[in-house]
Backbone bond lengths (Angstrom), bond angles and torsions (degrees), N, CA, C in turn:
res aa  C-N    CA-C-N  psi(-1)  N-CA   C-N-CA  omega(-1)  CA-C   N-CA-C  phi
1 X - - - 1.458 - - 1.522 109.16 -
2 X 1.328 126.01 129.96 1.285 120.84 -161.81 1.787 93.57 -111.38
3 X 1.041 129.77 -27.29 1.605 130.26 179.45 1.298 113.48 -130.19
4 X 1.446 124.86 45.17 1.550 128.85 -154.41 1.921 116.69 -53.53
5 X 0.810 130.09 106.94 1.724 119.78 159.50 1.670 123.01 -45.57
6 X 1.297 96.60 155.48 1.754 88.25 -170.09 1.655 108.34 -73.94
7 X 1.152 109.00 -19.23 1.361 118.03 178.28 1.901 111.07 -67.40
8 X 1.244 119.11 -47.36 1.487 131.05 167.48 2.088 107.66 -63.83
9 X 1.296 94.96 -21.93 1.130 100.87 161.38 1.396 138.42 -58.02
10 X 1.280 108.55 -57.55 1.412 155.46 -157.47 1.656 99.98 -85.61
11 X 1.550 118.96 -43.34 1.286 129.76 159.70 1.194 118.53 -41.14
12 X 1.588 100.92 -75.66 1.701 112.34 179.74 1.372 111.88 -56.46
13 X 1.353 156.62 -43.11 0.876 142.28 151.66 1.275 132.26 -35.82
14 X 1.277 121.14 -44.75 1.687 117.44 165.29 1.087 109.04 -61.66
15 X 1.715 129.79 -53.00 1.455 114.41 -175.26 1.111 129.64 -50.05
16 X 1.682 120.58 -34.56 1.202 154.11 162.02 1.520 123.97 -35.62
17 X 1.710 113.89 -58.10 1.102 129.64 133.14 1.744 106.74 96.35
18 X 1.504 101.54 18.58 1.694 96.80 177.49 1.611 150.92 15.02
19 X 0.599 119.47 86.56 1.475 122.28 -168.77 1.520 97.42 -38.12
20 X 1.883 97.11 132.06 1.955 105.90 176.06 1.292 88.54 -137.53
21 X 2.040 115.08 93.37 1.470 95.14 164.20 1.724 85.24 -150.95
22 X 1.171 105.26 155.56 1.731 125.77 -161.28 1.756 92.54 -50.68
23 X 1.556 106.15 168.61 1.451 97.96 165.58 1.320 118.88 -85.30
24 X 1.565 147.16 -165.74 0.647 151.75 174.64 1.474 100.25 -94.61
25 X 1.873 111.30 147.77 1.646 103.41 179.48 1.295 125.61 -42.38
26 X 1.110 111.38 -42.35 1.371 135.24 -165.21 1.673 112.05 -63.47
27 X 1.579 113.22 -36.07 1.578 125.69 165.98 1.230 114.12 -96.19
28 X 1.650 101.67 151.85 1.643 106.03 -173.65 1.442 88.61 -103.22
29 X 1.463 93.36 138.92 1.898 102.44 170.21 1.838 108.82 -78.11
30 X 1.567 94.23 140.89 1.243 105.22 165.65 1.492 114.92 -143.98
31 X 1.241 120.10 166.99 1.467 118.83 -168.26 1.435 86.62 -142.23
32 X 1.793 109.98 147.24 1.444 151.19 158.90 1.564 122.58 -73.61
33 X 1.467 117.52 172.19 1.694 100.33 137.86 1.803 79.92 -165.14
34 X 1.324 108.16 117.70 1.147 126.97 153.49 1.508 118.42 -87.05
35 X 1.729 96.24 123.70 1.248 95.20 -146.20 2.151 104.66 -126.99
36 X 1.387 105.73 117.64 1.628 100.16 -156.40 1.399 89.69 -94.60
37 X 1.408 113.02 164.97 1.503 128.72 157.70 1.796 97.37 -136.38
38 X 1.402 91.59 129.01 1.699 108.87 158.31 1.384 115.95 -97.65
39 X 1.189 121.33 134.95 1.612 135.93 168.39 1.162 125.12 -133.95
40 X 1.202 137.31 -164.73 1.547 126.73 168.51 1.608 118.51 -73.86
41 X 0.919 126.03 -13.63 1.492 129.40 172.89 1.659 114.58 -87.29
42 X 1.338 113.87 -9.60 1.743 130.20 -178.28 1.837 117.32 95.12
43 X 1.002 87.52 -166.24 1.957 92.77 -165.01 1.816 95.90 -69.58
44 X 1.410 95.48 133.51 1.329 120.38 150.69 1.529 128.13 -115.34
45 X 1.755 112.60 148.57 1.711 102.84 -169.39 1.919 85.56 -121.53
46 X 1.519 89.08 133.51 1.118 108.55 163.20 1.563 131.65 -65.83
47 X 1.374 130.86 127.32 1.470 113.07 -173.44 1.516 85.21 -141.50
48 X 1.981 91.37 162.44 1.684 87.97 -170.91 2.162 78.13 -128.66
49 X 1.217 91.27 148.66 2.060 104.98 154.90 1.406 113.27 -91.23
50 X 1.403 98.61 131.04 1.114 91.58 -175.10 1.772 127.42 -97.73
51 X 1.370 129.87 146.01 1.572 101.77 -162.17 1.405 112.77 -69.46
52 X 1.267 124.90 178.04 1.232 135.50 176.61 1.436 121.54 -84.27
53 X 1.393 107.99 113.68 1.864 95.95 171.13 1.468 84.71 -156.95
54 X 1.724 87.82 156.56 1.829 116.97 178.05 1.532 106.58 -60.87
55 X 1.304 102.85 134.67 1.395 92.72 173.95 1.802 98.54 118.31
56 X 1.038 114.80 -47.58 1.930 121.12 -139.19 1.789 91.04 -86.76
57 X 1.101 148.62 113.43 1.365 129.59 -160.01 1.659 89.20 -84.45
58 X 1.077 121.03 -26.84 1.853 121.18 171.73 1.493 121.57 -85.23
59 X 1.332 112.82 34.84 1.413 127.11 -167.77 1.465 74.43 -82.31
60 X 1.622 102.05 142.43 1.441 147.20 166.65 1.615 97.24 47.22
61 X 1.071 112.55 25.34 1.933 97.17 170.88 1.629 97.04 -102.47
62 X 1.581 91.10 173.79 1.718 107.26 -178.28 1.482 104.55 -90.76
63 X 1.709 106.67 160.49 1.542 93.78 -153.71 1.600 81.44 177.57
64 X 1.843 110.85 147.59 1.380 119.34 163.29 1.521 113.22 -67.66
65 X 0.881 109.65 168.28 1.844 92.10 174.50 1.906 107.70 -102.64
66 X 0.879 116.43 133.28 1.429 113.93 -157.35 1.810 91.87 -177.49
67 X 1.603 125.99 -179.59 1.046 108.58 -167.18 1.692 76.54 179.67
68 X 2.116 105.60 -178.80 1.425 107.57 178.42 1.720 108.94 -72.93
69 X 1.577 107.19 166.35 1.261 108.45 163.37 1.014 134.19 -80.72
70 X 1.432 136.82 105.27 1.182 125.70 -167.75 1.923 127.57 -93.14
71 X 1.078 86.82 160.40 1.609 85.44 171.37 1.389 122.38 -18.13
72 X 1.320 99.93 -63.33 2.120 98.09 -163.32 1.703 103.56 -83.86
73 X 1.108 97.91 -1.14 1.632 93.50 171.60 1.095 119.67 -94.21
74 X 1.439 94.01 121.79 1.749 109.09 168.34 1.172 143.47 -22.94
75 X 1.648 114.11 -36.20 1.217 144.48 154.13 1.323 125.35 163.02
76 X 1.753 129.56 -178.58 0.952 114.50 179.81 1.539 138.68 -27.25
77 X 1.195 111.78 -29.92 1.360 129.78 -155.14 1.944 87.62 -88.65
78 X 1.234 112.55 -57.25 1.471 125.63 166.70 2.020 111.46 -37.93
79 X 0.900 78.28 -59.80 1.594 82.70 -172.04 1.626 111.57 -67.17
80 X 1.259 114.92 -34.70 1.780 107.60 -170.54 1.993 96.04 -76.45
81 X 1.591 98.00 -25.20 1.782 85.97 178.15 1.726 107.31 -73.74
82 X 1.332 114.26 -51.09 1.139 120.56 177.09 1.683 112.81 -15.49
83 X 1.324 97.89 -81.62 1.757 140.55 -172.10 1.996 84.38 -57.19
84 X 1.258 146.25 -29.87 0.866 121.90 162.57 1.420 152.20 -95.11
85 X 1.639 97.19 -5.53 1.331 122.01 158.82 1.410 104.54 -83.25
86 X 1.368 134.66 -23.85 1.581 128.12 156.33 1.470 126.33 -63.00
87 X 0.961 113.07 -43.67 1.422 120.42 170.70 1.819 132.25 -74.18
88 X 1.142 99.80 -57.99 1.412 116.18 149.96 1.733 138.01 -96.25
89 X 1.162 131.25 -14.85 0.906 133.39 167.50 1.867 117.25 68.98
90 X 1.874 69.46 55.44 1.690 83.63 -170.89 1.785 97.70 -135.42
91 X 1.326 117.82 139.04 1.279 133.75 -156.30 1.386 95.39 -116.21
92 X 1.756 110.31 107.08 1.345 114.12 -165.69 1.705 99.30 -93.08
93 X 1.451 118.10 20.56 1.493 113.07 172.53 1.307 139.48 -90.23
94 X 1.560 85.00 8.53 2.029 106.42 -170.12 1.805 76.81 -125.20
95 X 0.964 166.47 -11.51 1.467 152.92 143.38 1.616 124.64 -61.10
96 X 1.273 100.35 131.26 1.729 116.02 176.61 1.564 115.06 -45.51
97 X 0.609 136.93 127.76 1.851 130.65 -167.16 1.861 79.40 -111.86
98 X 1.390 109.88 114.51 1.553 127.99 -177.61 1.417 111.60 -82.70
99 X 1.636 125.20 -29.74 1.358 155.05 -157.86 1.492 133.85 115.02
100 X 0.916 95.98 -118.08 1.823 94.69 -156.78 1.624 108.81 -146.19
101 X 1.131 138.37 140.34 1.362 143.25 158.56 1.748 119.05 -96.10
102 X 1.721 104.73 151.34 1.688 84.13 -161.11 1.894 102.16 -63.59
103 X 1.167 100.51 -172.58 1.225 93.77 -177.33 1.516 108.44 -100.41
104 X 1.713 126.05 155.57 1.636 132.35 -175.86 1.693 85.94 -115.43
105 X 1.443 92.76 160.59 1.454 133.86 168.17 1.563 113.74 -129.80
106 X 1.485 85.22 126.02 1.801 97.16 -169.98 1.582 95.16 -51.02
107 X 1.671 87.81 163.67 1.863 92.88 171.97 1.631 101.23 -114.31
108 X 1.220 108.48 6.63 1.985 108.17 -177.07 1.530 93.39 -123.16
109 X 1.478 141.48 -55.52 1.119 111.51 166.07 1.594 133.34 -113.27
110 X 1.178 156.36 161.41 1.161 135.88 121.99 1.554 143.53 59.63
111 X 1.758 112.17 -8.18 1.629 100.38 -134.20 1.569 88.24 -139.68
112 X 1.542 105.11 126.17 1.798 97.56 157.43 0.909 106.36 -115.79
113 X 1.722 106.66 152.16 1.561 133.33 -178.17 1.373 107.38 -102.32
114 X 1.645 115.81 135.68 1.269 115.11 171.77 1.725 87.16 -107.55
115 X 1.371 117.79 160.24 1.665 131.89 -179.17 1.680 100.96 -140.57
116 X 1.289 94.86 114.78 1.252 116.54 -178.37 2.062 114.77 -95.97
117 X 1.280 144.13 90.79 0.702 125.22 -150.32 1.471 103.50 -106.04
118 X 1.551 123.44 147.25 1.718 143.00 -154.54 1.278 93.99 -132.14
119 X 1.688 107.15 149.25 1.170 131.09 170.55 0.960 115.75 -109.63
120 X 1.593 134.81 132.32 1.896 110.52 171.63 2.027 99.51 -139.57
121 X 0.988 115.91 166.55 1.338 115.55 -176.84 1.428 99.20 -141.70
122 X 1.381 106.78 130.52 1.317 116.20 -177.84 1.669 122.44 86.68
123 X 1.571 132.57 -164.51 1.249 127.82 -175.19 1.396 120.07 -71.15
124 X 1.214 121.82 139.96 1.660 113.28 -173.45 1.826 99.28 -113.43
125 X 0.828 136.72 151.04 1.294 131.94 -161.78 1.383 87.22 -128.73
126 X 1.890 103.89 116.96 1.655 108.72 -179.08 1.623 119.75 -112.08
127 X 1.239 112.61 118.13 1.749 99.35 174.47 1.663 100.02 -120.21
128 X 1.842 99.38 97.51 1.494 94.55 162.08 1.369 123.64 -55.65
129 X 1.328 127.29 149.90 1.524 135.54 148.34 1.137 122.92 -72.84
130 X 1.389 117.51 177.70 1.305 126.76 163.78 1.621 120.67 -43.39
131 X 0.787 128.82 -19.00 1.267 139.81 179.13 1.346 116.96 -83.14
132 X 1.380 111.69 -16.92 1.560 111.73 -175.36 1.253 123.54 -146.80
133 X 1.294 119.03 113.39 1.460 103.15 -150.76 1.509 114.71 -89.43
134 X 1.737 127.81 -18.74 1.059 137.95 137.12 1.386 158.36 -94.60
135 X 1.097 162.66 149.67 1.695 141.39 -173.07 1.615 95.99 -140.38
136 X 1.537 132.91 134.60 0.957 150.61 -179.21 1.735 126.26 -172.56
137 X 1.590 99.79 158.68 1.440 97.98 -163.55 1.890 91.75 -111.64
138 X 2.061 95.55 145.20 1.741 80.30 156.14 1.710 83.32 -144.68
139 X 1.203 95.00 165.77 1.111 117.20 -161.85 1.877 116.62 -96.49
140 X 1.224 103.92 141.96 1.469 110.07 -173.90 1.579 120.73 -43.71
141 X 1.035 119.16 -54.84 1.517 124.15 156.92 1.814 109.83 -28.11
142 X 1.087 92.42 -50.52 1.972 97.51 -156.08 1.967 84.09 -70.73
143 X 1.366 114.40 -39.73 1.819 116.61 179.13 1.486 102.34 -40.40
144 X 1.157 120.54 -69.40 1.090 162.34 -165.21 1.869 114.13 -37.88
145 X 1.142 90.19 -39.85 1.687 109.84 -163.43 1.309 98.90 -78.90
146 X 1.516 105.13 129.23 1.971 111.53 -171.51 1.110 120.35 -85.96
147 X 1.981 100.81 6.78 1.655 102.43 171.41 1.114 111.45 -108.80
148 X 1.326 128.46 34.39 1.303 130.30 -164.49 1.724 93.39 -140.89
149 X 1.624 126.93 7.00 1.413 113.49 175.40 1.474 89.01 -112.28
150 X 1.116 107.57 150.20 1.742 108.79 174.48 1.791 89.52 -150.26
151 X 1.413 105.71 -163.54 1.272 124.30 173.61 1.596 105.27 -129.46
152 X 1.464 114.77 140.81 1.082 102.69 -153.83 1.449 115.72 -142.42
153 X 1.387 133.34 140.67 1.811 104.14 172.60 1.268 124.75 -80.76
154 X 1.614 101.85 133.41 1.877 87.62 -177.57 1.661 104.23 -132.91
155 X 1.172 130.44 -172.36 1.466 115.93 -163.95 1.718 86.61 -145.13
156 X 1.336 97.55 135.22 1.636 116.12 177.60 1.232 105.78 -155.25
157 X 1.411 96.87 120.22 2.139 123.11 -178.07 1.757 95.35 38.98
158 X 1.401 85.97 69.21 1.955 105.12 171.96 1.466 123.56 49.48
159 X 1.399 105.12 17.50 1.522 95.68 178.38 1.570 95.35 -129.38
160 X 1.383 94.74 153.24 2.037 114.09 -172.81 1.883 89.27 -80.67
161 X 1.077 97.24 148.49 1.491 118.67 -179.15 1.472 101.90 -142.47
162 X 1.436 135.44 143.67 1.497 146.18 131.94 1.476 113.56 -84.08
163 X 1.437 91.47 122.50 1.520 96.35 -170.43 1.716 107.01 -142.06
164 X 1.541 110.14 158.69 1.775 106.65 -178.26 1.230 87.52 -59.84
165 X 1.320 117.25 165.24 1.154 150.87 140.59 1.675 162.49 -160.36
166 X 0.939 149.18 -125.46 1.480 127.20 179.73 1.847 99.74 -168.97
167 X 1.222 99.96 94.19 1.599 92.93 164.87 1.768 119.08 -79.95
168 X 1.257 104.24 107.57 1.610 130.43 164.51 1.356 111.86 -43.50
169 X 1.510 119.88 118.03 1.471 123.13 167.40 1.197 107.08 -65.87
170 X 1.482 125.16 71.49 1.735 118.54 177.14 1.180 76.02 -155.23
171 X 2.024 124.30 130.47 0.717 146.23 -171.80 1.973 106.61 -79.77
172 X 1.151 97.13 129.24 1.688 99.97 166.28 1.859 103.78 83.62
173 X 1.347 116.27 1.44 1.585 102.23 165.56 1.248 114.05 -111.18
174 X 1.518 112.61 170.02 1.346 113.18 -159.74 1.429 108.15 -105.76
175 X 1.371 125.22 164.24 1.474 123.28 -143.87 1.650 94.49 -69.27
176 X 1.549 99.46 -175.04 1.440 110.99 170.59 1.076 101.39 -107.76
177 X 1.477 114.22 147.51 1.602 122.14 169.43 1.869 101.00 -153.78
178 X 1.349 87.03 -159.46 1.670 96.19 177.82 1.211 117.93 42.29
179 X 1.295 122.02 -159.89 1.481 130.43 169.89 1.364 114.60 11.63
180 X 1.286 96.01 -79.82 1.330 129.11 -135.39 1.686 87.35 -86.81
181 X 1.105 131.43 -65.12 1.406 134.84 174.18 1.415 119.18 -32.01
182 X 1.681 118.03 -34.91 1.616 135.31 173.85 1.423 96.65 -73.02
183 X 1.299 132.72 -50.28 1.163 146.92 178.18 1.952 109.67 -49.09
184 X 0.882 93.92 -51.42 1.548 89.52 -178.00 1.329 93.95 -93.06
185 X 1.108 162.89 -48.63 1.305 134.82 163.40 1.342 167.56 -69.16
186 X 1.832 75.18 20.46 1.603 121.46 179.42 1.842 97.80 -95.53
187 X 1.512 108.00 -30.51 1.248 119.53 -171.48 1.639 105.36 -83.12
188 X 0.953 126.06 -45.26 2.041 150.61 -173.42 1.756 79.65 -71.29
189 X 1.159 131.47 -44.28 1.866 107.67 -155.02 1.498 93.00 -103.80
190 X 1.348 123.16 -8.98 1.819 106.27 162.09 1.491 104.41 -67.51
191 X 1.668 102.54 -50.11 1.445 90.20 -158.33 1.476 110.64 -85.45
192 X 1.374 116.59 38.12 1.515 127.20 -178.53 1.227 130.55 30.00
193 X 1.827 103.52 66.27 1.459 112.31 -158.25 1.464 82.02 -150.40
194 X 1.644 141.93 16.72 1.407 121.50 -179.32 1.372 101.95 -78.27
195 X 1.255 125.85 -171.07 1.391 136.90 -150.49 1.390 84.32 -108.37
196 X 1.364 112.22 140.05 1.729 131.42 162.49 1.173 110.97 -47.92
């Protein structure tokens, strides 16, 4: 799909059919929300940076805003809205819920991600928190572009890693990888747009 609608969206994802099954004891559940806007120029994916603090093993990387599941949450699906009205101060209950991506398990710690994916049309009004030191959209095309995946060095709990990744046409942030990078290219090869 080269200009997909959220509705052709919304398709492929059901056919697709996401994996919904608890984590294993051993992994801590966490939930996402990858979150699209369509306009006249086509789908854009929202990504947030995250701020820097000791402790955070995802200090200052790019990342959906999403967080662990906690107790009083209902469930995955609960927690990635939660964690995004915390972070951004955006109320995922007036957005189209498109579906679901299967779910990843970190390869450095412990952790599965459920990814909840949102539709929105028109302006989204963002107030990061403390937790995030940026919020911005890039657009499927810019995903897309085979000069924009490289391999790359990145550093996780003090050690240098080469890893796939995706340099973002947004000046001054640092590439995408991990998670979140499997994540969107779990999203690019439904909608049959990953890189050759």
């Amino acid at each position: 799909m080269t200009n997909p609608t959220l509705d052709e969206i919304e398709r492929t994802l059901k056919d697709a059919g996401g994996e919904n099954r608890p984590a294993a004891p051993a992994y801590t559940p966490a939930a996402v929300a990858l979150i699209l806007r369509r306009d006249a120029s086509g789908v854009s994916v929202l990504f947030i940076e995250r701020s820097p603090h000791d402790g955070d093993p995802w200090s200052g990387d790019l990342g959906f805003p999403g967080g662990k599941v906690e107790a009083g949450d209902a469930g995955p699906r609960a927690a990635a809205e939660r964690e995004t009205r915390e972070e951004l101060g955006v109320d995922l209950a007036s957005a189209r819920l498109l579906g679901r991506l299967a779910d990843i398990e970190g390869a450095h710690l412990p952790i599965r991600v459920s990814c909840f994916v949102y539709g929105v049309t028109g302006a989204l009004s963002l107030h990061p928190g403390g937790e995030v030191r940026d919020a911005f959209w890039v657009s499927l095309e810019a995903l897309c572009d085979p000069a924009r995946h490289v391999t790359a060095p990145v550093r996780f709990g003090g050690e240098l890693f080469e890893r796939p990744a995706i340099i973002l046409p947004v000046s001054g942030k640092p590439v995408l990888w991990g998670i979140t990078y499997r994540l969107v290219m779990q999203l690019l090869a439904l909608l049959g747009r990953a890189r050759g």
